[in-house]
N, C-alpha and C positions, 0 to 999 in steps of 0.2 A: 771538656764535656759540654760545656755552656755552649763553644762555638759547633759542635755537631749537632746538638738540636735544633740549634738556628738554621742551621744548614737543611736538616730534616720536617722542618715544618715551612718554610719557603717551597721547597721541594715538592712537596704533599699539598699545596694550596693551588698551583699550578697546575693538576693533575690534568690531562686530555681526556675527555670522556672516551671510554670504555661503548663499543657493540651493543653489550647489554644493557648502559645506559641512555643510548639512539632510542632503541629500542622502547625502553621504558619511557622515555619523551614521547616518542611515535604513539603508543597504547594510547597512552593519558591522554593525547589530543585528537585522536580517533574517538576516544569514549568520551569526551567532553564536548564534540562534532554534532553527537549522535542526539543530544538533547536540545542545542543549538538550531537544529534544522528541522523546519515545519513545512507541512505540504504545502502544495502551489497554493498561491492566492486563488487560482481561477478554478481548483478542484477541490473535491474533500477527498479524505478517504472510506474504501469500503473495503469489506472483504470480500473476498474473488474466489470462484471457484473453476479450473479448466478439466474438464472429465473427458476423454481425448480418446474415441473406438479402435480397442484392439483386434484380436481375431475372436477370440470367447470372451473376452472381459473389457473392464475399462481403467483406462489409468488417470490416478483423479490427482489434481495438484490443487495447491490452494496457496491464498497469501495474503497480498495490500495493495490496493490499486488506489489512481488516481481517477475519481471522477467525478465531469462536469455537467451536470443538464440542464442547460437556460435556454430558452425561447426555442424550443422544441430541439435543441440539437445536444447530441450526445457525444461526449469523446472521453473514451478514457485510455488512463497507459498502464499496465503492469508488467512488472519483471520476476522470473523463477529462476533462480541459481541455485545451484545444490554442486558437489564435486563432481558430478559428470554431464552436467549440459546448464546452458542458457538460455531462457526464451524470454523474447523480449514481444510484449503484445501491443498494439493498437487497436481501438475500434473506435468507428465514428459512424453516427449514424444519424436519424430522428426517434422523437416519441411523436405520439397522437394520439387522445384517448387511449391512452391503456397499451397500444401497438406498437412495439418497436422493430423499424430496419435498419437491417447496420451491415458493415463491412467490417471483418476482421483480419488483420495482418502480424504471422508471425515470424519475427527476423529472421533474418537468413535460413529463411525454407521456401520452399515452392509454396507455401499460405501465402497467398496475396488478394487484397483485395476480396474474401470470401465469404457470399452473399449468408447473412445471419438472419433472422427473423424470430420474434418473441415478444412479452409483455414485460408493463412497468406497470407494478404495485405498490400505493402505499394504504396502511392499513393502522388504524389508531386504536389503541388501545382504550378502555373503559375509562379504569385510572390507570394512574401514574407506577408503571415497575420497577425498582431500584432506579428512580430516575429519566427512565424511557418512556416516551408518550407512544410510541409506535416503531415498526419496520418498513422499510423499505427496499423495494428488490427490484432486481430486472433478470429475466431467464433469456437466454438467446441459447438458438439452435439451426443447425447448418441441417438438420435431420440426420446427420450423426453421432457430432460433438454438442457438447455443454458447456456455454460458457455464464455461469451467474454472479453476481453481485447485491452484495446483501450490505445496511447498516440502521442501526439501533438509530431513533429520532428522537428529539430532546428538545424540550422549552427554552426556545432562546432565552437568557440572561434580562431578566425583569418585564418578561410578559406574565402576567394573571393566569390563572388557571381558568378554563371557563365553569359558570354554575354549574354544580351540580342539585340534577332534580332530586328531590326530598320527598 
């Protein structure tokens, strides 16, 4: 009896993983990936909104984009994937006072290069909201379509509040 359990837990410590145990590695290092990875250095994130003219309506998507605005120039990326399409965005353009022109391009469609126009808002709040000192946006429009970009603005990490008048 002694030498068939020897035989059965040798046996049992060798085991080849199992499909479902791929699997189960695969998840866990997909879901431990996901906190791991932080947006580009050279962009933040915002939220994105594309509202895209149908025949009587509009079809609105939304999501997280990538964007940069330094020294008057704007670029950003976003992607929409759902079960039945991809769209993968670009747009680059300038700001000036308040005005932005941009180009926007949507993969693999005949959207190339298509000329956008619209403004860049920021707007500060009195005081301080859960945090947020203010918002910031940009609206572009082809004069069909919608594409905006919005995100909450925040007191860098150990700057003062300014006075407040009493």
């Amino acid at each position: 009896m002694a030498r068939y359990m020897r035989r059965i837990s040798q046996r049992d410590a060798v085991a080849k993983p199992t499909g479902r145990d791929r699997r189960r590695v695969l998840l866990l290092v997909l879901w431990l990936s996901l906190f791991a990875v932080e947006p580009a250095a050279s962009g933040e994130t915002w939220a994105f909104l594309w509202a895209e003219a149908g025949r009587n309506d509009y079809q609105v998507r939304q999501g997280s984009a990538i964007v940069t605005l330094k020294d008057g120039t704007l670029k950003a990326t976003m992607r929409i994937e759902n079960k039945t399409e991809l769209m993968e965005f670009i747009v680059t353009g300038s700001v000036s006072d308040g005005t932005v022109r941009a180009k926007v391009t949507i993969g693999a469609s005949e959207f190339l290069d298509v000329p956008f126009r619209g403004t860049h808002v920021v707007r500060r709040w009195e005081e301080v909201f859960e945090g947020s000192t203010g918002t910031e946006s940009i609206v572009l429009t082809d004069g069909i379509n919608v594409l905006a970009f919005s995100r909450d603005l925040f007191r860098p990490p150990g700057e003062t509040p300014p006075p407040r008048d009493r």
